[in-house]
PDB file as gemmi writes it, atoms N, CA and C in Angstrom:
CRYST1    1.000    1.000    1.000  90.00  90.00  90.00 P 1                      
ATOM      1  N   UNK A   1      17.286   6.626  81.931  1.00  0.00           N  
ATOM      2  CA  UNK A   1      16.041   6.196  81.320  1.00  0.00           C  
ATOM      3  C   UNK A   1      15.253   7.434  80.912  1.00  0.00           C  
ATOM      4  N   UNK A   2      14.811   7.079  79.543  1.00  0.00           N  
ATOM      5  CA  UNK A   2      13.324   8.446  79.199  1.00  0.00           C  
ATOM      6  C   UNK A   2      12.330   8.229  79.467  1.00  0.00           C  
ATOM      7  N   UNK A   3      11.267   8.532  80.488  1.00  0.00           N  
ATOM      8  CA  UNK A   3      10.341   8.217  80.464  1.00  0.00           C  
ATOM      9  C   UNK A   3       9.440   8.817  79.169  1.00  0.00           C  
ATOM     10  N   UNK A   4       9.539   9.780  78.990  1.00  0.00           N  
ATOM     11  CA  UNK A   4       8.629  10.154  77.449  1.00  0.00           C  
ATOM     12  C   UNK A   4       9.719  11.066  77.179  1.00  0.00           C  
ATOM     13  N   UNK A   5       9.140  10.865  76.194  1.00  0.00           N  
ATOM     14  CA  UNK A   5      10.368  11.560  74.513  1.00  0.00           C  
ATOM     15  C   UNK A   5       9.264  11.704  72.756  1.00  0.00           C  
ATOM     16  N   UNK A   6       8.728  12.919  72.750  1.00  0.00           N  
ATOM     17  CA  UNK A   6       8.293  12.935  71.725  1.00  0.00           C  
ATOM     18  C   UNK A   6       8.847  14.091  71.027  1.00  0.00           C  
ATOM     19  N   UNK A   7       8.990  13.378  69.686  1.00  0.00           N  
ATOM     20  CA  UNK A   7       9.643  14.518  68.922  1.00  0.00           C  
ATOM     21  C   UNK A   7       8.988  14.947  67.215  1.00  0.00           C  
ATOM     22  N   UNK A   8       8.879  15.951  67.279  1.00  0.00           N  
ATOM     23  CA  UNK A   8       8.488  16.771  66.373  1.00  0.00           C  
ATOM     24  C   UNK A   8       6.896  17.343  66.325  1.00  0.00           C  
ATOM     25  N   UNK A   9       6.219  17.698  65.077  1.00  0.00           N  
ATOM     26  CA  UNK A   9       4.751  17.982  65.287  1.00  0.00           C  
ATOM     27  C   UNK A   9       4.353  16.498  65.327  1.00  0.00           C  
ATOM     28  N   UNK A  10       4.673  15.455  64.369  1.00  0.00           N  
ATOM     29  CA  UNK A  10       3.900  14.086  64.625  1.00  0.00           C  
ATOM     30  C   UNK A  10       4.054  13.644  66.059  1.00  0.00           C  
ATOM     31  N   UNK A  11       4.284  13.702  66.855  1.00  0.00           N  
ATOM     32  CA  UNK A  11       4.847  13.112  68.043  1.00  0.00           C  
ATOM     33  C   UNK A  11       5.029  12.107  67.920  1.00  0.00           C  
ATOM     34  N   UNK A  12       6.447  11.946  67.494  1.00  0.00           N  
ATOM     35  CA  UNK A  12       6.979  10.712  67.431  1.00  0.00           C  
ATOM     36  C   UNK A  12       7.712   9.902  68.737  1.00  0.00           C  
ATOM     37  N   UNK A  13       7.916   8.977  68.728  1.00  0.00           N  
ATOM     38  CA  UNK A  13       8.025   8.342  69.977  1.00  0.00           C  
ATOM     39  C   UNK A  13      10.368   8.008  69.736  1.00  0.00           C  
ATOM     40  N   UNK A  14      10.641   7.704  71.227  1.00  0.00           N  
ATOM     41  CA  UNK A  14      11.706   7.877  70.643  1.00  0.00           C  
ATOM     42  C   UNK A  14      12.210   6.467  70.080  1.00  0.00           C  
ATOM     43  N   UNK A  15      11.586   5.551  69.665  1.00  0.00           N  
ATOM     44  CA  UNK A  15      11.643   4.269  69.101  1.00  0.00           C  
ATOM     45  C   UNK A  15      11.432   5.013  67.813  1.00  0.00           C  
ATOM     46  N   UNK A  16      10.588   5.494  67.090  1.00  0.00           N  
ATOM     47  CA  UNK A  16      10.122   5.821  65.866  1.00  0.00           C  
ATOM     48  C   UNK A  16      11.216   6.670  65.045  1.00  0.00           C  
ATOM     49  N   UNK A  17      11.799   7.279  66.060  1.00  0.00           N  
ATOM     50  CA  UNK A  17      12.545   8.490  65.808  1.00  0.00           C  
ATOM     51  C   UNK A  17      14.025   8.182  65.906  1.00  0.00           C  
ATOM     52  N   UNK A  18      14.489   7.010  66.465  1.00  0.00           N  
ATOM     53  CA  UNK A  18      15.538   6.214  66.217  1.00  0.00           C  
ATOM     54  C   UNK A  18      15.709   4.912  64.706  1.00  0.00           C  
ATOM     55  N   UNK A  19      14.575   4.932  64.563  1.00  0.00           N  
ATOM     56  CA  UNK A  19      13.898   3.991  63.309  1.00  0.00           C  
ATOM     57  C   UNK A  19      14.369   5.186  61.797  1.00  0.00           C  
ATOM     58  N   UNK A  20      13.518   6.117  62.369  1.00  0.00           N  
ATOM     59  CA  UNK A  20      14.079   6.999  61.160  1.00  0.00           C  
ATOM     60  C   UNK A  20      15.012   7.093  60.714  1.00  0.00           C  
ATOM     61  N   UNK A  21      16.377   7.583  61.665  1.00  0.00           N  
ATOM     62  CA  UNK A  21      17.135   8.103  61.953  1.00  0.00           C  
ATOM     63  C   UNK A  21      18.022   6.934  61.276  1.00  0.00           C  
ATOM     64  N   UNK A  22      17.845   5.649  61.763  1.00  0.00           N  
ATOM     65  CA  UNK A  22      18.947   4.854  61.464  1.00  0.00           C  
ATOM     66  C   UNK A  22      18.692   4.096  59.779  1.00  0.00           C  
ATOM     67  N   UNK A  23      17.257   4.695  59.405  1.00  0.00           N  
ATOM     68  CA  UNK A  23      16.707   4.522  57.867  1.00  0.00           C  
ATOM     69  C   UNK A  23      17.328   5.577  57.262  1.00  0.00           C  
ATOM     70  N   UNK A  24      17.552   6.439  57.472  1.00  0.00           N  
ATOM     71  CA  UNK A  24      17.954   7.696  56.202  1.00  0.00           C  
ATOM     72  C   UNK A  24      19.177   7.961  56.592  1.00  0.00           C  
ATOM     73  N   UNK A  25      19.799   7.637  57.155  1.00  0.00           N  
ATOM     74  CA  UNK A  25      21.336   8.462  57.732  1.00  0.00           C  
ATOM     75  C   UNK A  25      22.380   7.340  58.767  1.00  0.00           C  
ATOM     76  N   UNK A  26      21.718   5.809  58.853  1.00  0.00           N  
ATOM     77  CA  UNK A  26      22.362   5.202  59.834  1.00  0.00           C  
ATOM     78  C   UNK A  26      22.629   5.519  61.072  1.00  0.00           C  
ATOM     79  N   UNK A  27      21.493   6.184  61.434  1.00  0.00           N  
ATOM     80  CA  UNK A  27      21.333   6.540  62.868  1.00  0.00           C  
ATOM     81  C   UNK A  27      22.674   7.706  63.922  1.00  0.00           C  
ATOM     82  N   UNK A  28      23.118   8.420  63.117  1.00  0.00           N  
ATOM     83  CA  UNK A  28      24.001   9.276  63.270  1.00  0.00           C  
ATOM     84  C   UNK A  28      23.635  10.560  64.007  1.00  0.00           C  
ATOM     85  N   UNK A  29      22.419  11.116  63.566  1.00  0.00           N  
ATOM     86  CA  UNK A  29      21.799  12.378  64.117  1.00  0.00           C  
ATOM     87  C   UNK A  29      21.368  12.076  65.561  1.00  0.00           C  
ATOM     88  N   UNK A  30      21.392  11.009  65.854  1.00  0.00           N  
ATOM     89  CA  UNK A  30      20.960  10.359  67.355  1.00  0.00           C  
ATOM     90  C   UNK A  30      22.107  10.739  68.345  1.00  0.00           C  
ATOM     91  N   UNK A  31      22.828  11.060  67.805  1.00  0.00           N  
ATOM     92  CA  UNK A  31      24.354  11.780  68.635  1.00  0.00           C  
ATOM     93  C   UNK A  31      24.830  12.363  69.429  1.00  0.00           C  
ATOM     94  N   UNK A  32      24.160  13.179  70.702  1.00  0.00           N  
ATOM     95  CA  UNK A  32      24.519  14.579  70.914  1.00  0.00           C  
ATOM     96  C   UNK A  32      26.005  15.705  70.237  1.00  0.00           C  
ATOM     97  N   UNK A  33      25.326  16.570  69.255  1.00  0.00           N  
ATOM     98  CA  UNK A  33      26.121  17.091  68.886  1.00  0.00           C  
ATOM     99  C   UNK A  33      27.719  16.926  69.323  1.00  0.00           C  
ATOM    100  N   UNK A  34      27.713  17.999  70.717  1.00  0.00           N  
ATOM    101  CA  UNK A  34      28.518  18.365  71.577  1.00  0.00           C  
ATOM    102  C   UNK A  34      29.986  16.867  71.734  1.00  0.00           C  
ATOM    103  N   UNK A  35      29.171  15.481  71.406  1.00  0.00           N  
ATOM    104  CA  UNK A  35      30.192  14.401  71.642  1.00  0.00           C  
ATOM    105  C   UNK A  35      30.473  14.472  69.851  1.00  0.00           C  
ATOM    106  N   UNK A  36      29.922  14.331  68.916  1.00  0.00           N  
ATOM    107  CA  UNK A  36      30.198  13.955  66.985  1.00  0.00           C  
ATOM    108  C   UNK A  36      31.278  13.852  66.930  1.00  0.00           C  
ATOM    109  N   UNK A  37      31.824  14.496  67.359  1.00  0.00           N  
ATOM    110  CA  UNK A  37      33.663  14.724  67.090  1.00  0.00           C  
ATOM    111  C   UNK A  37      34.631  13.755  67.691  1.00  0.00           C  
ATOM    112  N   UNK A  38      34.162  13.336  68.930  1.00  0.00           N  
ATOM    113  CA  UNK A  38      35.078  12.331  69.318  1.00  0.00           C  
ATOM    114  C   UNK A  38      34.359  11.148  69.129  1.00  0.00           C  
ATOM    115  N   UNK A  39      33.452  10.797  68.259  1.00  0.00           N  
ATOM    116  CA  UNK A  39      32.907   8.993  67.868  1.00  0.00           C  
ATOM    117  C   UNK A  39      33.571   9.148  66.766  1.00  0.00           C  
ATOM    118  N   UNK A  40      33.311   7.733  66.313  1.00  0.00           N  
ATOM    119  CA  UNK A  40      33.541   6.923  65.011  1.00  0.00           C  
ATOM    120  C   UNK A  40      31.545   6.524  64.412  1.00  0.00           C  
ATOM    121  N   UNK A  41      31.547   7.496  63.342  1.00  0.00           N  
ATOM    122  CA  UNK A  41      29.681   7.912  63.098  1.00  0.00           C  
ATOM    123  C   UNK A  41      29.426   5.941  62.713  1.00  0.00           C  
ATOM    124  N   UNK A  42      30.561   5.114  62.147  1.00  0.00           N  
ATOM    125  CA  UNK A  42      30.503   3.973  62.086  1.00  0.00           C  
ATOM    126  C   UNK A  42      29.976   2.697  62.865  1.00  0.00           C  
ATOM    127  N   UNK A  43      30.911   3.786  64.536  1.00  0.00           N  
ATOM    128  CA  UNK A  43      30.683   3.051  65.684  1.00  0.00           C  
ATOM    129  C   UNK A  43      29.255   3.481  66.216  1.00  0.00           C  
ATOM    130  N   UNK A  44      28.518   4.363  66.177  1.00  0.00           N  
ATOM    131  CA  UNK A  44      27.374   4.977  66.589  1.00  0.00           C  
ATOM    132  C   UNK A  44      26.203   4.823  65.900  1.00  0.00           C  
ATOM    133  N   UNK A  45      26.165   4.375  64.244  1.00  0.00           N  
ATOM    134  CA  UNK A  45      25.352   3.606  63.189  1.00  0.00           C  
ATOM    135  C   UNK A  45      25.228   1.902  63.933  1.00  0.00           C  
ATOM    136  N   UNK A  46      26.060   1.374  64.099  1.00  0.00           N  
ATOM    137  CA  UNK A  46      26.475   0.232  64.826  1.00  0.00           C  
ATOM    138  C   UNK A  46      25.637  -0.187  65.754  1.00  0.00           C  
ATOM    139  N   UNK A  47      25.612   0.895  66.994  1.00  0.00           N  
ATOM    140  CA  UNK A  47      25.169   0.940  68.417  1.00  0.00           C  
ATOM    141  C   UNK A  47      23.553   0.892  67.708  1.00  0.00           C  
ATOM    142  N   UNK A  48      22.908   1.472  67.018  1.00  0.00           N  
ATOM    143  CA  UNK A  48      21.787   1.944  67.281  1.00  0.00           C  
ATOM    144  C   UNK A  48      20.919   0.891  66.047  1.00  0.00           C  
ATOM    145  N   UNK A  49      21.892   0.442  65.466  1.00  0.00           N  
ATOM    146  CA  UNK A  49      21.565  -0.518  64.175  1.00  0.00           C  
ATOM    147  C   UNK A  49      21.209  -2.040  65.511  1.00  0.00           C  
ATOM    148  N   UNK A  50      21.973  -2.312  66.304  1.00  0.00           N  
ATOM    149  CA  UNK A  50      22.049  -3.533  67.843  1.00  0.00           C  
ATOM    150  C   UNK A  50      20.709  -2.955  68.145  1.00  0.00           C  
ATOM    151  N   UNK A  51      20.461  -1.959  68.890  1.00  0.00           N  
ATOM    152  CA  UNK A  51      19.515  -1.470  69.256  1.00  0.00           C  
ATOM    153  C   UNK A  51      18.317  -1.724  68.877  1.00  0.00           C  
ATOM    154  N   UNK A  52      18.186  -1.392  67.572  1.00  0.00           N  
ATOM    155  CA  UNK A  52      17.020  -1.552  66.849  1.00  0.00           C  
ATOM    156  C   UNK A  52      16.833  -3.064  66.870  1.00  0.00           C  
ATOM    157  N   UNK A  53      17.803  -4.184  66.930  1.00  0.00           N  
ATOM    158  CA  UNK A  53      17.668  -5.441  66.742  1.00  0.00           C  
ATOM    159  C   UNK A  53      17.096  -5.769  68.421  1.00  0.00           C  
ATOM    160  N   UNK A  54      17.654  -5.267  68.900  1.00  0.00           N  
ATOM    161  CA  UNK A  54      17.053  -5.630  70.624  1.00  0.00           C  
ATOM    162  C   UNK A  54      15.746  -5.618  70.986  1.00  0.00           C  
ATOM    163  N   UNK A  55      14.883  -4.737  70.061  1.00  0.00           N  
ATOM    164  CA  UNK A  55      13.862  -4.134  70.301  1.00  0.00           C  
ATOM    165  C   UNK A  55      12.478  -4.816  69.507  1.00  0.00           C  
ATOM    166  N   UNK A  56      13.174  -5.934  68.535  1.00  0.00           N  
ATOM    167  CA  UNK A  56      12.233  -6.530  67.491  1.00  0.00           C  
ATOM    168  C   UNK A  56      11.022  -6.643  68.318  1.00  0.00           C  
ATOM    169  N   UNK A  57       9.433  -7.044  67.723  1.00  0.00           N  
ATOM    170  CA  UNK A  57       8.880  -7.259  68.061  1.00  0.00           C  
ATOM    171  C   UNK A  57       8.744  -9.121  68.515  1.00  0.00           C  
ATOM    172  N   UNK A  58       8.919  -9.862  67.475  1.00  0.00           N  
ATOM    173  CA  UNK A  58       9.012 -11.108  67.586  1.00  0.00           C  
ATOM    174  C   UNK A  58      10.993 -11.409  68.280  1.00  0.00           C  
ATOM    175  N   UNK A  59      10.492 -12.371  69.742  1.00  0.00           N  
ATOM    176  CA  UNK A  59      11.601 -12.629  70.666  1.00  0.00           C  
ATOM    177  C   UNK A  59      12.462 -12.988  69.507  1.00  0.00           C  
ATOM    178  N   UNK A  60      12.222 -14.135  68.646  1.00  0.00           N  
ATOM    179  CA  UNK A  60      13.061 -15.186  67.814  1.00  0.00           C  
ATOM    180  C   UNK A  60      14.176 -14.210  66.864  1.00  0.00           C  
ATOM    181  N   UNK A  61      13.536 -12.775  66.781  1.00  0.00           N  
ATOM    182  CA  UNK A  61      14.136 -11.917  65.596  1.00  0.00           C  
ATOM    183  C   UNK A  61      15.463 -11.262  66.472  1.00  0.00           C  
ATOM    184  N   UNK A  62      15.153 -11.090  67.913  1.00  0.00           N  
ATOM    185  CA  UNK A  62      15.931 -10.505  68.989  1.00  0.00           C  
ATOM    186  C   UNK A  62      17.630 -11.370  69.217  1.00  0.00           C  
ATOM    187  N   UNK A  63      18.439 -10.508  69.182  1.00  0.00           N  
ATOM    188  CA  UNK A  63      19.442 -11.317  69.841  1.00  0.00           C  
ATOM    189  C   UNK A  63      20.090 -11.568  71.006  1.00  0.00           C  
ATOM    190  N   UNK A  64      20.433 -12.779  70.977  1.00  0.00           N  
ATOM    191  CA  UNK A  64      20.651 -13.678  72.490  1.00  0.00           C  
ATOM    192  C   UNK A  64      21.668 -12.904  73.140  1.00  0.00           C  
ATOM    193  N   UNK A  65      22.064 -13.318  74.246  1.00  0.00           N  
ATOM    194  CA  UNK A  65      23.379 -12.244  75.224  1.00  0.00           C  
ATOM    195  C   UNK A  65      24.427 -12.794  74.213  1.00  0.00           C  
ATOM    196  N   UNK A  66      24.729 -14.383  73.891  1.00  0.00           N  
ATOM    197  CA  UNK A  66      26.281 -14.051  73.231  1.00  0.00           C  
ATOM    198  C   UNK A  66      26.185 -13.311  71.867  1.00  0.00           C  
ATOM    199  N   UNK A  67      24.862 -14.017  71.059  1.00  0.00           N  
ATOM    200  CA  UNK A  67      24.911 -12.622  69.925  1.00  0.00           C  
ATOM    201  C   UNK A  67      25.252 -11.245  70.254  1.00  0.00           C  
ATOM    202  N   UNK A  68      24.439 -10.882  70.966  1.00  0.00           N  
ATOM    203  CA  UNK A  68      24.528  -9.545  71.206  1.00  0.00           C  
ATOM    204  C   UNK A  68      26.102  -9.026  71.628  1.00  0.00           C  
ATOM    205  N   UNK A  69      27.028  -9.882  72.311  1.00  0.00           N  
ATOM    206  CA  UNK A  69      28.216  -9.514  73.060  1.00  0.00           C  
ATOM    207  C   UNK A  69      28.996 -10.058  71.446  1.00  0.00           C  
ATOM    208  N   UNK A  70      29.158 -10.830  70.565  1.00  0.00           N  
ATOM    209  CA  UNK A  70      29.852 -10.653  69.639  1.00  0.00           C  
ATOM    210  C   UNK A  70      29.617  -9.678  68.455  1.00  0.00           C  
ATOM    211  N   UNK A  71      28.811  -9.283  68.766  1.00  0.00           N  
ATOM    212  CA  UNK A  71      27.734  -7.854  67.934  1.00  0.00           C  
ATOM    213  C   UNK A  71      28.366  -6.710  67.929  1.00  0.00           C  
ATOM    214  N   UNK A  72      28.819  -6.752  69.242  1.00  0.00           N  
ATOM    215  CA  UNK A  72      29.047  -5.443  70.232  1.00  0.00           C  
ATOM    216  C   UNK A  72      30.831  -5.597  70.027  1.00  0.00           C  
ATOM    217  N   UNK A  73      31.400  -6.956  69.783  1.00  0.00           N  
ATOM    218  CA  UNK A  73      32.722  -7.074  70.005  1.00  0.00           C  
ATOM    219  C   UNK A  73      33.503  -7.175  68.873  1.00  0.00           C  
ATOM    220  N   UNK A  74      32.443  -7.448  68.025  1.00  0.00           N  
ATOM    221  CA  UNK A  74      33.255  -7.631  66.408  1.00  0.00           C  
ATOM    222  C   UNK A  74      32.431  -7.141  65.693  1.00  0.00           C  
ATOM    223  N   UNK A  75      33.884  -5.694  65.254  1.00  0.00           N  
ATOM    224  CA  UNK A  75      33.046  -5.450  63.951  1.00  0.00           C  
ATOM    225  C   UNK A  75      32.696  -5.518  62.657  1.00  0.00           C  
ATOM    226  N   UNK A  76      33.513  -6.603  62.425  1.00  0.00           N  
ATOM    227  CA  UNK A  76      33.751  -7.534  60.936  1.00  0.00           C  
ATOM    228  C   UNK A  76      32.191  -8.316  61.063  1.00  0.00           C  
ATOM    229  N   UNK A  77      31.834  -8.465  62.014  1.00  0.00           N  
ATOM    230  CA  UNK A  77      30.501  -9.162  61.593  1.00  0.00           C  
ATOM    231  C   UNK A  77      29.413  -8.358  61.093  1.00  0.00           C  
ATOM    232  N   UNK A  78      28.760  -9.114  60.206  1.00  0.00           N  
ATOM    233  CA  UNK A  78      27.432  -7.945  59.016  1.00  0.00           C  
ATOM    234  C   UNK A  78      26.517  -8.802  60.642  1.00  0.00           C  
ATOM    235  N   UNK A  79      25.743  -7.474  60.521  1.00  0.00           N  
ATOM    236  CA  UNK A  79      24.173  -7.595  61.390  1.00  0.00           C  
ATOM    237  C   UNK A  79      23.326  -7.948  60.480  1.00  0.00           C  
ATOM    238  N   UNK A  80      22.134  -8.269  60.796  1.00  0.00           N  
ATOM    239  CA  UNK A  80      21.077  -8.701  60.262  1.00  0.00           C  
ATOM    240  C   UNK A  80      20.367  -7.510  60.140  1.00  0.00           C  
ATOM    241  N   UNK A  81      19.174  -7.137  59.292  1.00  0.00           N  
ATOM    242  CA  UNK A  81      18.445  -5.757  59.117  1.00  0.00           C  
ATOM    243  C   UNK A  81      17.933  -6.306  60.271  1.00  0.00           C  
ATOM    244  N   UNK A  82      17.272  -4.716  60.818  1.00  0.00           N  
ATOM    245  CA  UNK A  82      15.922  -5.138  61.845  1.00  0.00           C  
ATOM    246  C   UNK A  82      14.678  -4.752  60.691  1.00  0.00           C  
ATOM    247  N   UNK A  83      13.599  -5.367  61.492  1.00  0.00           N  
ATOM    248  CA  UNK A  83      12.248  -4.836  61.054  1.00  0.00           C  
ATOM    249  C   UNK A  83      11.714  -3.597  61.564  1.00  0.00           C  
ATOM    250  N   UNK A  84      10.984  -3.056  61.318  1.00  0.00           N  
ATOM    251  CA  UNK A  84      10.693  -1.704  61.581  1.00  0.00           C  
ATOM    252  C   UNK A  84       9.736  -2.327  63.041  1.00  0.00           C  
ATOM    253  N   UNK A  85      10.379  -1.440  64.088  1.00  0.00           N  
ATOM    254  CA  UNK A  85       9.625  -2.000  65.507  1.00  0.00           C  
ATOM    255  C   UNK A  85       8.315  -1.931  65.357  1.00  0.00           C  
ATOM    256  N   UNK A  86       7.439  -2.564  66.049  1.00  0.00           N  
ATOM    257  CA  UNK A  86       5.987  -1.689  65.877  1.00  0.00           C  
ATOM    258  C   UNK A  86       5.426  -1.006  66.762  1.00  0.00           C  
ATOM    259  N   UNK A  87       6.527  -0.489  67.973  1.00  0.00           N  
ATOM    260  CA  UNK A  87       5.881   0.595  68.204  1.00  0.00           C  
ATOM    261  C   UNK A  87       6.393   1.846  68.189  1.00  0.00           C  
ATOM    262  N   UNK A  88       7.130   1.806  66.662  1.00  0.00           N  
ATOM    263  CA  UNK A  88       7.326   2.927  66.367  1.00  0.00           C  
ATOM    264  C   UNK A  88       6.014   2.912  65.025  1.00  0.00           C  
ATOM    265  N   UNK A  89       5.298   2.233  64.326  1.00  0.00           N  
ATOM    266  CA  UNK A  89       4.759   2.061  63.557  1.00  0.00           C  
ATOM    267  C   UNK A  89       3.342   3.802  63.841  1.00  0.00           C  
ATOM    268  N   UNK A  90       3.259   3.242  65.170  1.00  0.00           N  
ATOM    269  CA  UNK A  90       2.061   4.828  65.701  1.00  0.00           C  
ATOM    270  C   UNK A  90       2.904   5.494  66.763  1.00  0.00           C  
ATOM    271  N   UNK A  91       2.169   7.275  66.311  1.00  0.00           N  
ATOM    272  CA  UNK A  91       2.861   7.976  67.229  1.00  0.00           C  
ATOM    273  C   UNK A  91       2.249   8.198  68.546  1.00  0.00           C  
ATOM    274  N   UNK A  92       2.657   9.487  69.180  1.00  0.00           N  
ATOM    275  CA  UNK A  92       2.114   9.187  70.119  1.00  0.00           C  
ATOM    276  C   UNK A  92       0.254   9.714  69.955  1.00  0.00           C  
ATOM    277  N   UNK A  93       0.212  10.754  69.101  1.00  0.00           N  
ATOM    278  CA  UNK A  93      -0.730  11.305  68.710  1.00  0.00           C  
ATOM    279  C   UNK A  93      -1.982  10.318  68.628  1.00  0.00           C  
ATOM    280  N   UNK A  94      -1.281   9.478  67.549  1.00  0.00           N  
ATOM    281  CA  UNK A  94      -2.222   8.125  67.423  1.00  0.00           C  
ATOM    282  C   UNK A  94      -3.511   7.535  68.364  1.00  0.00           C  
ATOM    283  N   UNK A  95      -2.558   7.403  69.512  1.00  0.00           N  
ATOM    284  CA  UNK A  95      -2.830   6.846  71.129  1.00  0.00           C  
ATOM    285  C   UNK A  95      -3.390   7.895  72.134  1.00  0.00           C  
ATOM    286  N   UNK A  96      -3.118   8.633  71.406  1.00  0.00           N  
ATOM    287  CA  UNK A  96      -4.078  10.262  72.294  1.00  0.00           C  
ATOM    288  C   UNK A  96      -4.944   9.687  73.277  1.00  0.00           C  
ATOM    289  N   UNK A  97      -6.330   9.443  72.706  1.00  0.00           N  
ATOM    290  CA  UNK A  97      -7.379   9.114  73.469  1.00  0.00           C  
ATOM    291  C   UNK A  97      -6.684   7.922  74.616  1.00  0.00           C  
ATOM    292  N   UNK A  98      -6.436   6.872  73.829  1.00  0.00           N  
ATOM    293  CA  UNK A  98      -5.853   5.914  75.425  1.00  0.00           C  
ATOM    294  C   UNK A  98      -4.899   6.755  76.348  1.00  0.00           C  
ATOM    295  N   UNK A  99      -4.239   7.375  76.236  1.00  0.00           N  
ATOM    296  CA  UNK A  99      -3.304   7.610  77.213  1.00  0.00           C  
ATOM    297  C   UNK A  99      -3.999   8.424  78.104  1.00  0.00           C  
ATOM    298  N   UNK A 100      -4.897   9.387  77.663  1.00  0.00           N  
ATOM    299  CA  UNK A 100      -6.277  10.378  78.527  1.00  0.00           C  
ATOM    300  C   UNK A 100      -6.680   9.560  79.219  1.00  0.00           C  
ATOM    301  N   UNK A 101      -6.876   8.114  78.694  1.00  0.00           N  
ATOM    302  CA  UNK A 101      -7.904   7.430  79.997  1.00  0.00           C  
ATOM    303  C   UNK A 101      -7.290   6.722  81.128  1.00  0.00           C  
ATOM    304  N   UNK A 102      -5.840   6.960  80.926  1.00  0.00           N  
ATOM    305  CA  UNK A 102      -4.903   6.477  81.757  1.00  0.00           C  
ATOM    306  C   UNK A 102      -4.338   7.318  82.914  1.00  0.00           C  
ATOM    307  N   UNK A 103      -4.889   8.586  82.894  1.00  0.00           N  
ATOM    308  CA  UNK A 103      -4.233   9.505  83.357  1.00  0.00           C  
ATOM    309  C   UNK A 103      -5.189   9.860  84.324  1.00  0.00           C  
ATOM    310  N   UNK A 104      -5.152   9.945  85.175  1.00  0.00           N  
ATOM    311  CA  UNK A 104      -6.319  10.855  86.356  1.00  0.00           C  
ATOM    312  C   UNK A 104      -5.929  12.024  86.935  1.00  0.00           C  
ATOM    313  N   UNK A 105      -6.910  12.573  87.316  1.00  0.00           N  
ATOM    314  CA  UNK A 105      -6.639  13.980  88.342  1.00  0.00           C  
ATOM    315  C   UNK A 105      -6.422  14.029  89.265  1.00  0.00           C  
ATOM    316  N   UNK A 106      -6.164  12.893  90.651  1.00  0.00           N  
ATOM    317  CA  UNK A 106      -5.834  12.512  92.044  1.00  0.00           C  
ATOM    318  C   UNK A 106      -4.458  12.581  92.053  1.00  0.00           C  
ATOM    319  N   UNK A 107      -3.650  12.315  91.000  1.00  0.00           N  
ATOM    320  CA  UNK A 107      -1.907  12.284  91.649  1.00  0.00           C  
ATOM    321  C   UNK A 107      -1.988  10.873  92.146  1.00  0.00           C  
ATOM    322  N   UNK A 108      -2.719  10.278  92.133  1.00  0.00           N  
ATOM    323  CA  UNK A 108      -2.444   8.384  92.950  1.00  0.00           C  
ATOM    324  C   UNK A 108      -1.450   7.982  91.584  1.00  0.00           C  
ATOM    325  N   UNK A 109      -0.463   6.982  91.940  1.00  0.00           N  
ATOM    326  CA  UNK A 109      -0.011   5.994  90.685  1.00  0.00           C  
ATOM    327  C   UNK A 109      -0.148   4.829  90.585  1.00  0.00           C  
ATOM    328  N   UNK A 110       0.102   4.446  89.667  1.00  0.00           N  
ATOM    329  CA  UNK A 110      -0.312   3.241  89.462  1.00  0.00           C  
ATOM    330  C   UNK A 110       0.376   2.474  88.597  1.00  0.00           C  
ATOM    331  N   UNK A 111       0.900   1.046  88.545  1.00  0.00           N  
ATOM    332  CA  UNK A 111       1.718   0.169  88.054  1.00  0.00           C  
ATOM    333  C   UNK A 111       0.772  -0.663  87.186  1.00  0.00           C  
ATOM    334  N   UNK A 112       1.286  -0.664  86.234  1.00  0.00           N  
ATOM    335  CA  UNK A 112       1.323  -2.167  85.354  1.00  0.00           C  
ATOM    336  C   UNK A 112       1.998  -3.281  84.578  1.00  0.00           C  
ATOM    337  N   UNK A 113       2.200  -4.188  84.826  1.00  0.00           N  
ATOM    338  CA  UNK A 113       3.504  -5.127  84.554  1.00  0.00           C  
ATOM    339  C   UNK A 113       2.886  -5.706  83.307  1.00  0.00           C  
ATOM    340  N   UNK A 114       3.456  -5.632  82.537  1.00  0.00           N  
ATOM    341  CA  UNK A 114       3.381  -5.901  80.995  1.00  0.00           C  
ATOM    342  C   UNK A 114       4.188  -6.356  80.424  1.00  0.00           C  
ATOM    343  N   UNK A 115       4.167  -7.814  79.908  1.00  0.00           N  
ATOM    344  CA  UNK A 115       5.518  -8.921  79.272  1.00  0.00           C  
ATOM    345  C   UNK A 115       5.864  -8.176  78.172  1.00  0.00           C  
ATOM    346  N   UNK A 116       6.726  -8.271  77.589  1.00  0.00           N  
ATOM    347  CA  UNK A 116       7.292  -8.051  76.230  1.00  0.00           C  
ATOM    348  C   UNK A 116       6.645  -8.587  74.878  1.00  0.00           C  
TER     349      UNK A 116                                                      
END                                                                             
């Protein structure tokens, strides 16, 4: 898991930055170098094209476990576009001020459970 991941001067979030990625190039640069050579850039456009569908904002746009497992199992099937998530829509920059007020100087933590 990432807990934070911002990338570049915009601070982009790594939803935003997977959005890009799979808009201009089919999500290929998302790769670690070091593996490029042993994928299929087909199979890895694929993965992150699911991904992006997992992540819709509206549940109804999301796909179900067997979608998702014939998604994942066949690749003769066309995916559906995703919509651009929305929270890749702002970066993190954006949210500056909220995240300051979230943060304290004690070191205490603190949970919040938040539906989808």
């Amino acid at each position: 898991k990432i807990s934070r991941f911002i990338y570049g001067e915009d601070g982009k979030t790594l939803l935003a930055y997977a959005w890009e990625s799979w808009s201009e190039n089919g999500g290929v640069d998302l790769l670690d170098q070091d593996l490029a050579d042993s994928c299929h850039q087909s199979e890895v456009g694929r993965c992150v094209h699911i991904g992006l569908l997992c992540v819709q904002h509206e549940p109804v746009d999301r796909p179900n476990t067997l979608e998702l497992l014939s998604m994942l199992t066949t690749t003769t099937l066309n995916l559906p576009s995703p919509k651009q998530p929305t929270f890749a829509l702002h970066t993190l920059r954006d949210n500056e001020s909220h995240f300051r007020d979230l943060i304290t100087v004690n070191q205490m933590t603190q949970s919040v459970i938040l539906g989808r």
